[in-house]
MIBA-85868 format. One record per atom (N, C-alpha, C): residue number from 1; residue in one letter; x, y, z. Coordinates in steps of 0.02 Angstrom, whole numbers, plus 50000, padded with zeros to 5 digits. Each point is the difference from the previous one (the first is absolute). Layout:
BEGIN
DOSE resi resn     X     Y     Z
DOSE  NUM    a     X     Y     Z
...
//
This chain:
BEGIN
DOSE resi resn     X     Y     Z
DOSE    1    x 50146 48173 50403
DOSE    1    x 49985 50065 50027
DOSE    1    x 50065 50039 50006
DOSE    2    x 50006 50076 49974
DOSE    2    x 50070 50042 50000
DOSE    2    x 50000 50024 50084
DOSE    3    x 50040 49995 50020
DOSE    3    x 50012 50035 50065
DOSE    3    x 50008 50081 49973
DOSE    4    x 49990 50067 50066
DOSE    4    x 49988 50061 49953
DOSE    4    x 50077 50013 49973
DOSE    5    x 50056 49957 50028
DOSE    5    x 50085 50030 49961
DOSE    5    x 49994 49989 49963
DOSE    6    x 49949 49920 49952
DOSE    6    x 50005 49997 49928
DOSE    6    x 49958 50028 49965
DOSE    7    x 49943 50038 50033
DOSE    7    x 49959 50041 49961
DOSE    7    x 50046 50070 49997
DOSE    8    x 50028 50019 50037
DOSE    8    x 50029 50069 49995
DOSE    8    x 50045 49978 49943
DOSE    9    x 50047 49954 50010
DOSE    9    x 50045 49998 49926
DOSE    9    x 49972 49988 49959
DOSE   10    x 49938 49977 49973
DOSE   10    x 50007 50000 49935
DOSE   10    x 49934 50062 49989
DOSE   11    x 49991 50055 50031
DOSE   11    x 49956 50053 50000
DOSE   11    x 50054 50057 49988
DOSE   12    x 50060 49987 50013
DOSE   12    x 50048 50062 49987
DOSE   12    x 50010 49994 49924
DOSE   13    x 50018 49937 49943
DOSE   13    x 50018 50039 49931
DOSE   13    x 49930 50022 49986
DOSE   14    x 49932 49973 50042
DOSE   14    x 49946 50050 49961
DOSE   14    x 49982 50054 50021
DOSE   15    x 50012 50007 50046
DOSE   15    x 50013 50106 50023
DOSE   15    x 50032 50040 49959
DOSE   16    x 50074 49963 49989
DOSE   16    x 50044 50055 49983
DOSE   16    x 49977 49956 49896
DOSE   17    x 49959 49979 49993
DOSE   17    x 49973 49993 49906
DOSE   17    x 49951 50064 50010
DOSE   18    x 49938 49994 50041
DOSE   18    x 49965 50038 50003
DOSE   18    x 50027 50067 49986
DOSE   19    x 50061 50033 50028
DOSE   19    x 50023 50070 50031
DOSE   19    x 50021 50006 49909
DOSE   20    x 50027 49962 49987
DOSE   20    x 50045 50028 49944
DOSE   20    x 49967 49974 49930
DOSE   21    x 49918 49970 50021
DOSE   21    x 49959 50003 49945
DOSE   21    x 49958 50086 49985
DOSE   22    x 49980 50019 50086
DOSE   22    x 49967 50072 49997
DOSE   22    x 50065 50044 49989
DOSE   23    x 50065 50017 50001
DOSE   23    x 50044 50038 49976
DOSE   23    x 49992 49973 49920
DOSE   24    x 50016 49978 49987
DOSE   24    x 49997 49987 49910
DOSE   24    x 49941 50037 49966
DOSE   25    x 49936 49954 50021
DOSE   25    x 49942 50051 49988
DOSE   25    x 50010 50072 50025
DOSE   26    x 50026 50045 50033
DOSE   26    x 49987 50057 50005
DOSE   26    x 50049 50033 49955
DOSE   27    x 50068 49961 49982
DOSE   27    x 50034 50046 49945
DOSE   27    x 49981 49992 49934
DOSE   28    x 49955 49946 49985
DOSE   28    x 49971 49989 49942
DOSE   28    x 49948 50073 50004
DOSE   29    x 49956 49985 50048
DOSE   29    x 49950 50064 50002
DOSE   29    x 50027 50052 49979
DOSE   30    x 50053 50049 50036
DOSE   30    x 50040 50038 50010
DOSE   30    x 50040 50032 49920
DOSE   31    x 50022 49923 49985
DOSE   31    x 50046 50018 49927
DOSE   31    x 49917 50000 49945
DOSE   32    x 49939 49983 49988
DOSE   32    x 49946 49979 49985
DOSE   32    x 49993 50084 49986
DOSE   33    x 49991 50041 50063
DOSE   33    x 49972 50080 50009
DOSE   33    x 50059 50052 49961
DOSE   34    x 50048 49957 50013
DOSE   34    x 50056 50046 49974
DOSE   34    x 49992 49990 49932
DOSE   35    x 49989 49958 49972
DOSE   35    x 50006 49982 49922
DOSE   35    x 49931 50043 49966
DOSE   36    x 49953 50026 50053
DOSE   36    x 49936 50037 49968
DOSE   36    x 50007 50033 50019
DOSE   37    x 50046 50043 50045
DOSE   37    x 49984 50058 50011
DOSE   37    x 50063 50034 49911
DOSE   38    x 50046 49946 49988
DOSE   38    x 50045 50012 49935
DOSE   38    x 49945 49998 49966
DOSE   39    x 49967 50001 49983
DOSE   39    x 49949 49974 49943
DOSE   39    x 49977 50082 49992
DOSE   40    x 49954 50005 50045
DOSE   40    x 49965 50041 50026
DOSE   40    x 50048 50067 49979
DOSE   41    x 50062 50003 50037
DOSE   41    x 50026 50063 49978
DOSE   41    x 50023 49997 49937
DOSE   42    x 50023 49946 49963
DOSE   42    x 50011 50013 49945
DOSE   42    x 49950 50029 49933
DOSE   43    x 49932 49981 50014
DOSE   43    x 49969 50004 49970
DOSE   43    x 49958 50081 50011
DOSE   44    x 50022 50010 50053
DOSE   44    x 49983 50081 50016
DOSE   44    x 49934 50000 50048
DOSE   45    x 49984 49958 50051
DOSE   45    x 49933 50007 50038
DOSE   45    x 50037 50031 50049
DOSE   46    x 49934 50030 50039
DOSE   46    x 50001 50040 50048
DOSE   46    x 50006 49977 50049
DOSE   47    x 49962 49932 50010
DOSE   47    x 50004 49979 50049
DOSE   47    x 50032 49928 50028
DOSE   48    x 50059 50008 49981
DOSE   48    x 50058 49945 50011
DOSE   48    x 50005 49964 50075
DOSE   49    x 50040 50049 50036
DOSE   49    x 49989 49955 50057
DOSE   49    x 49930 49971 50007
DOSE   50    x 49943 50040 49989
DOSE   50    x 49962 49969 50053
DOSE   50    x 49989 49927 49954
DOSE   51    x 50001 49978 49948
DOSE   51    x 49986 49974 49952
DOSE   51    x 50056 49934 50019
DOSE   52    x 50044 50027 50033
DOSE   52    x 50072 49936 50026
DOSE   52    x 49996 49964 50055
DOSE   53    x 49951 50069 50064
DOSE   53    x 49984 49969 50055
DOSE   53    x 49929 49936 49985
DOSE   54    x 49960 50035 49951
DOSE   54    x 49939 49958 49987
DOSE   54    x 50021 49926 50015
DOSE   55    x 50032 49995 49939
DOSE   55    x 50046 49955 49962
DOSE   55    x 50039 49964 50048
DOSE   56    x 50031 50023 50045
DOSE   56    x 50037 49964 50068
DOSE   56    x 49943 49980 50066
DOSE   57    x 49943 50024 49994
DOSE   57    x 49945 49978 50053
DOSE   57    x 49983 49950 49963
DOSE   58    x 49981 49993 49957
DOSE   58    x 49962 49946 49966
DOSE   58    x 50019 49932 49964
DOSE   59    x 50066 50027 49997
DOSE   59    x 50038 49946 49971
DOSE   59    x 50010 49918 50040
DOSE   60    x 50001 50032 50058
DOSE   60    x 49984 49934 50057
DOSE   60    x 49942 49946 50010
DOSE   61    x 49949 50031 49970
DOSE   61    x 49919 49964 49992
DOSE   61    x 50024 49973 49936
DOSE   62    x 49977 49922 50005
DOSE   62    x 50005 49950 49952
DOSE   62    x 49946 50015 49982
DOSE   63    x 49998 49992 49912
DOSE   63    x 49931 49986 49962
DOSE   63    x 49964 50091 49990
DOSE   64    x 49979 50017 50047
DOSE   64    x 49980 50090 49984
DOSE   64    x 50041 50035 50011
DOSE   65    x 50045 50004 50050
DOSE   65    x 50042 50058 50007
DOSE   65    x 50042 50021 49932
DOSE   66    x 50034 49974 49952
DOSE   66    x 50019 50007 49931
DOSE   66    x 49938 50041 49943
DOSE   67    x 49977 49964 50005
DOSE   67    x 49948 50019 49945
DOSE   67    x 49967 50084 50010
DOSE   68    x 49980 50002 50071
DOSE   68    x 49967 50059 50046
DOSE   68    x 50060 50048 49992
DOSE   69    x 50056 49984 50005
DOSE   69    x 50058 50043 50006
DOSE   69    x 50012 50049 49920
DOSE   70    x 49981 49942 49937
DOSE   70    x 50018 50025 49950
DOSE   70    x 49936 50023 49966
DOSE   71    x 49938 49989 50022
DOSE   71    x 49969 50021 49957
DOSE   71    x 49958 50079 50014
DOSE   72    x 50030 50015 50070
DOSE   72    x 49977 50090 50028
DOSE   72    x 50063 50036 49944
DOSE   73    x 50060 49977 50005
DOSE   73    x 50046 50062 49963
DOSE   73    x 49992 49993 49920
DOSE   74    x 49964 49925 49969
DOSE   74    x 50002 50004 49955
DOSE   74    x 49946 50038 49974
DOSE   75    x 49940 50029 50033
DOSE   75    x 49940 50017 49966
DOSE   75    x 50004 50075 50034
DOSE   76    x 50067 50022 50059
DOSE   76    x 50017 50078 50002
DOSE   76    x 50014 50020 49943
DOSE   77    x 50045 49948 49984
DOSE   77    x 50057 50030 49934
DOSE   77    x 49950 50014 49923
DOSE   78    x 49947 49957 49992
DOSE   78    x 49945 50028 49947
DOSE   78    x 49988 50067 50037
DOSE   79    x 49955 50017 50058
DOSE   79    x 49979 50064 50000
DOSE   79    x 50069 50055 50016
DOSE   80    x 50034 50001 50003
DOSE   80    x 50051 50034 50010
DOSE   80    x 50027 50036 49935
DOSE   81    x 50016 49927 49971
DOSE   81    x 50021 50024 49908
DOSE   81    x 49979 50023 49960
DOSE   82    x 49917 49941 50004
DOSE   82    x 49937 50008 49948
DOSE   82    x 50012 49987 49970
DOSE   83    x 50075 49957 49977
DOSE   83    x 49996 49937 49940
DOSE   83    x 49986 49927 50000
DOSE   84    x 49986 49970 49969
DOSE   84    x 50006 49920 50029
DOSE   84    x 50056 49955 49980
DOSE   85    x 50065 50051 49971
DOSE   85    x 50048 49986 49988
DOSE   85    x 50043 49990 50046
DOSE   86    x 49988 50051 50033
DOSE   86    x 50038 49997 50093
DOSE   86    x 49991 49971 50034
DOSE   87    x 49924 49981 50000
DOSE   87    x 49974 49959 50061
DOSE   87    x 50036 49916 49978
DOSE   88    x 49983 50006 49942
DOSE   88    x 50043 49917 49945
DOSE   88    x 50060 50010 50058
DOSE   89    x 50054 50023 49982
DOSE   89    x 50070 50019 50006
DOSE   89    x 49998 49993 50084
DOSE   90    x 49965 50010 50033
DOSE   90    x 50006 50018 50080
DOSE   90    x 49968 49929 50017
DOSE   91    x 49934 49969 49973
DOSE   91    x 50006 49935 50016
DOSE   91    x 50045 49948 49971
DOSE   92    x 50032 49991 49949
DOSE   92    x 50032 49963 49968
DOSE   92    x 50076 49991 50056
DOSE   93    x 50029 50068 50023
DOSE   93    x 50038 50008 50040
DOSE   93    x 50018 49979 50050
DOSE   94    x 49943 50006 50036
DOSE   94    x 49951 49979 50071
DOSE   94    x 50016 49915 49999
DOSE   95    x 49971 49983 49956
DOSE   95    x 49998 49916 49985
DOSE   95    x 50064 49981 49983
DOSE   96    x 50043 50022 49973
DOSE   96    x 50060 49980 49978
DOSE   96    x 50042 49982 50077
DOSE   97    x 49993 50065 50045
DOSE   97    x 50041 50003 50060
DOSE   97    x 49964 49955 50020
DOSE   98    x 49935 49972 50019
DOSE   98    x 49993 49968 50036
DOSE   98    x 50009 49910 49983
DOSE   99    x 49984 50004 49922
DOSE   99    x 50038 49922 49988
DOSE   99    x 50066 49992 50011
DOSE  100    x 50049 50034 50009
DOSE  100    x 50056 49987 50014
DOSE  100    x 49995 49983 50082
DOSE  101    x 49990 50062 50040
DOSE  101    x 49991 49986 50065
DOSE  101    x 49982 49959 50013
DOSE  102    x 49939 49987 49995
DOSE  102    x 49944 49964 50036
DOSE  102    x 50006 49920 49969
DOSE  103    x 49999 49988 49940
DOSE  103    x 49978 49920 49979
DOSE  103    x 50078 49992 49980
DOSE  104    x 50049 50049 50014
DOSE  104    x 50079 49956 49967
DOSE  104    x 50046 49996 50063
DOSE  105    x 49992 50068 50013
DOSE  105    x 50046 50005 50076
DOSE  105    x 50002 49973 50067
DOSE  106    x 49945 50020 50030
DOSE  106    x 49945 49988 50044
DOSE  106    x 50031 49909 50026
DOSE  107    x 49957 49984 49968
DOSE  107    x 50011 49929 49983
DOSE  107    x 50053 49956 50030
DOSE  108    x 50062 50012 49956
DOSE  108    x 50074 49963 49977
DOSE  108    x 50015 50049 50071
DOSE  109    x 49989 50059 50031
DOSE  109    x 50063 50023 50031
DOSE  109    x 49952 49968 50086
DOSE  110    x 49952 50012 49999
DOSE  110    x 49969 49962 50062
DOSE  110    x 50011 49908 49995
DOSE  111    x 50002 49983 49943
DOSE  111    x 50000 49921 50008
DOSE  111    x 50057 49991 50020
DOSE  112    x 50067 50057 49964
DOSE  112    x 50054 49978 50014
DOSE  112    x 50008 49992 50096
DOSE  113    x 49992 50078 50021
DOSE  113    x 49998 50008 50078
DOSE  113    x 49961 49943 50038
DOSE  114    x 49965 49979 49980
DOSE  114    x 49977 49934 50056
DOSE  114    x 50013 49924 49969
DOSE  115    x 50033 50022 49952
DOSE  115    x 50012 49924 49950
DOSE  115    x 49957 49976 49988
DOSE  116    x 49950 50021 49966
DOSE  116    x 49905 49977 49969
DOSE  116    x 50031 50004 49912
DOSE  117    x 49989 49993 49962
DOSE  117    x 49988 49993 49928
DOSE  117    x 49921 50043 49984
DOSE  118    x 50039 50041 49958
DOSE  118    x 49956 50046 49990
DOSE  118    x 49942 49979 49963
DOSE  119    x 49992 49955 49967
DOSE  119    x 49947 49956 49982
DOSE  119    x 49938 50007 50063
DOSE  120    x 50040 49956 50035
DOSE  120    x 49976 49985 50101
DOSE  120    x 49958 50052 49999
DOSE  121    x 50053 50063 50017
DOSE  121    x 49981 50060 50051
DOSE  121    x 49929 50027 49955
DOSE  122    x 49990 50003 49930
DOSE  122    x 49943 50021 49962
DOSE  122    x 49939 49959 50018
DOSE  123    x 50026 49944 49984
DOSE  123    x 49938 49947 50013
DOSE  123    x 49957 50013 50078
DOSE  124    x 50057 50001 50058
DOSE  124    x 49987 49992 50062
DOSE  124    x 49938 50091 49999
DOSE  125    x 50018 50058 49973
DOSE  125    x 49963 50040 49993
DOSE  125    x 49941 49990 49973
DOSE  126    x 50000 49964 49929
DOSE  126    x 49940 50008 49968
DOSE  126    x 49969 49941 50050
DOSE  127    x 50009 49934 50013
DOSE  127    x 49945 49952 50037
DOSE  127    x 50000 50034 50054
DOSE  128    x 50041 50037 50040
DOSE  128    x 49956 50034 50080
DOSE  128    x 49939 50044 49976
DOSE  129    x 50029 50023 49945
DOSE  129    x 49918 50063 49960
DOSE  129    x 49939 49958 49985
DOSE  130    x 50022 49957 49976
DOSE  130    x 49945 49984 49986
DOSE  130    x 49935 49966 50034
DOSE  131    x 50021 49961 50071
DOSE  131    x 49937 49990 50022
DOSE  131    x 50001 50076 50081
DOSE  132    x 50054 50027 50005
DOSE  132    x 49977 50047 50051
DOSE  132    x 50032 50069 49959
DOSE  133    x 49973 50018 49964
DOSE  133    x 50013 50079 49968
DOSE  133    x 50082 50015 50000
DOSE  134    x 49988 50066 50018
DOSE  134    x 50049 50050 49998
DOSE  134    x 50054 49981 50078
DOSE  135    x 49938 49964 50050
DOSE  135    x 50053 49997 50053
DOSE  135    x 50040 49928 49995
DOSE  136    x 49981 49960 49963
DOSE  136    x 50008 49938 49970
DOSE  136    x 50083 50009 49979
DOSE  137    x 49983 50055 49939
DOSE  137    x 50039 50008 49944
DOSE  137    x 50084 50014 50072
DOSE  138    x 49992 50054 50064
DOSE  138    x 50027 50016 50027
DOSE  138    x 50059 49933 50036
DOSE  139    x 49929 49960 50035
DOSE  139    x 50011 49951 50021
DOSE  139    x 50053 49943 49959
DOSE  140    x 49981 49988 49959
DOSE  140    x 50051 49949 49948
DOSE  140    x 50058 49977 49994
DOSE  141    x 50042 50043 49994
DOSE  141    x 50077 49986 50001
DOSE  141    x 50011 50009 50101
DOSE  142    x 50000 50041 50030
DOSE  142    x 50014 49963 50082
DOSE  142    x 49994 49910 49998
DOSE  143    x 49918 49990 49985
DOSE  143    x 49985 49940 49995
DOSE  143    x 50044 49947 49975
DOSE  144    x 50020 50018 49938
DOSE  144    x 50044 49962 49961
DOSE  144    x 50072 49993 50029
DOSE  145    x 50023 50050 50047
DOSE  145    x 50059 50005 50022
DOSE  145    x 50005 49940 50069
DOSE  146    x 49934 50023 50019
DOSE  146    x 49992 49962 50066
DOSE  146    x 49991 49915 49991
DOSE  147    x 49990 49979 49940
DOSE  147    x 49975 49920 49972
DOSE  147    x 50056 49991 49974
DOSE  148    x 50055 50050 49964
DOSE  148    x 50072 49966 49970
DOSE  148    x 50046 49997 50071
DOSE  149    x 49991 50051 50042
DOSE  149    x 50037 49983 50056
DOSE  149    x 49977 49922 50073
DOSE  150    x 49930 49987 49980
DOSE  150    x 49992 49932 50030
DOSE  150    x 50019 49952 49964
DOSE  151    x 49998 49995 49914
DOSE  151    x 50022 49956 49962
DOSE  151    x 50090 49989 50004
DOSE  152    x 50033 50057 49998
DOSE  152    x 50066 49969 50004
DOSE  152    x 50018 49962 50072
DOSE  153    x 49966 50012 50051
DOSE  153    x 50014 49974 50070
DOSE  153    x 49970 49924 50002
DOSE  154    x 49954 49975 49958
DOSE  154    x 49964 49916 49975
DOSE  154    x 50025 49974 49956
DOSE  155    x 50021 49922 50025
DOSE  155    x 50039 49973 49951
DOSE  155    x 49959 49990 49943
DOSE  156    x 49941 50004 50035
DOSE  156    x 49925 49951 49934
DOSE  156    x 49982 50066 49974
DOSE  157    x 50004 50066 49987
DOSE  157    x 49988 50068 49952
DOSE  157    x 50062 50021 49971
DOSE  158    x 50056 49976 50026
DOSE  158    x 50067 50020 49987
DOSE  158    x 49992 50035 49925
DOSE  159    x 49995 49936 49937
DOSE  159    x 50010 50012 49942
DOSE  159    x 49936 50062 49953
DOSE  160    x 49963 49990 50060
DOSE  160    x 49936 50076 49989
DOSE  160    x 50050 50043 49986
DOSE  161    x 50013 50029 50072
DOSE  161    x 50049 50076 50013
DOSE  161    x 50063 49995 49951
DOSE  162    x 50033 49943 49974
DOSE  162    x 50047 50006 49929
DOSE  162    x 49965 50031 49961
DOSE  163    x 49938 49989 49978
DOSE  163    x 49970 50009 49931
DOSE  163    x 49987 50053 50006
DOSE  164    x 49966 50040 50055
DOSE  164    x 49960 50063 49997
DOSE  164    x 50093 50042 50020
DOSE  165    x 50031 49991 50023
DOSE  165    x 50062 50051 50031
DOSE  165    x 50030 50013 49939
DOSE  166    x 50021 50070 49993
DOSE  166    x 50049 50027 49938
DOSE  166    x 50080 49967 50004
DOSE  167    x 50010 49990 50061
DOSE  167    x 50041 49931 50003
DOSE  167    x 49990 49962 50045
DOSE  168    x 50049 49951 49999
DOSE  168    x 49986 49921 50036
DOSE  168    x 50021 50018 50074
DOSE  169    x 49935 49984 50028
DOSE  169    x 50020 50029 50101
DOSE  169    x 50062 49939 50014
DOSE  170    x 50017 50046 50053
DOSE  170    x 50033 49923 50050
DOSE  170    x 49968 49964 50021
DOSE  171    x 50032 49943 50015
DOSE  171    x 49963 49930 49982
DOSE  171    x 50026 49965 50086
DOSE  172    x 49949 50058 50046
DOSE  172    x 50007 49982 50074
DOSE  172    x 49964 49928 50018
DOSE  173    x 50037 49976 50068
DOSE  173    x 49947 49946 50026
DOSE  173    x 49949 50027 50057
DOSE  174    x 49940 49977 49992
DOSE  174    x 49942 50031 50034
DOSE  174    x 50001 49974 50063
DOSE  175    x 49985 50022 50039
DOSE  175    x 50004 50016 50074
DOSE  175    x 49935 49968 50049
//
């Protein structure tokens, strides 16, 4: 049984993973809106910002928020133009920023901040989605943070939290 001093210590590196997992996600969001609202003006729409803010609300919802985000400006940009050349060009765009963001960046720069392997941090999203939705999808990586941080503190999970960590934790004695 932890007395609460050893629950408080080992609840502090997962506060301050948590803090600087939701800062990461928000400059991903952030740089995500900025990269469409470039799109957007480059390509001559009217409605850029709002098209960046979309894009920065939604970007946070695992699984719909992406898709919902790109597919209102991509089917403005048909009635706007009235080509389907543009609308090509404005989704193709759309998708480009967001595979970089989202399935390259995202990833590697959050696994790095809590030391997860970006492998991990995807997986831990897609299995929370899948048996509890969208809040699942939310749920996932906390989860995963919270099971690598009981595994490095057990001598008997130790070599778990090696495998799943982008590097090798310290190798404390458990309490």
């Amino acid at each position: 049984m932890m007395t609460s001093c050893q629950q408080e210590e080992a609840a502090g590196p997962l506060r301050g993973s948590f803090e600087w997992l939701a800062a990461a996600t928000m400059v991903i969001a952030v740089t995500a809106g900025f990269g469409i609202w470039a799109l957007a003006r480059a390509t001559g729409h009217e409605l850029a910002l709002e098209w960046a803010v979309i894009t920065f609300t939604m970007n946070d919802i695992p699984f719909i928020g992406p898709p919902v985000a790109r597919l209102f400006p991509t089917s403005f940009a048909g009635l706007e133009f009235g080509t389907w050349q543009m609308m090509i060009t404005v989704f193709l765009g759309m998708n480009a920023i967001r595979l970089v963001l989202g399935s390259c960046l995202e990833p590697r720069i959050s696994g790095r901040i809590v030391s997860v392997s970006p492998f991990a941090m995807r997986f831990a999203v897609f299995m929370g989605g899948l048996p509890w939705g969208v809040a699942g999808a939310f749920l996932g990586p906390p989860i995963l943070i919270a099971l690598l941080t009981f595994c490095e503190r057990s001598v008997r999970f130790w070599r778990l939290a090696a495998a799943l960590a982008s590097r090798p934790p310290q190798r404390t004695s458990p309490r």
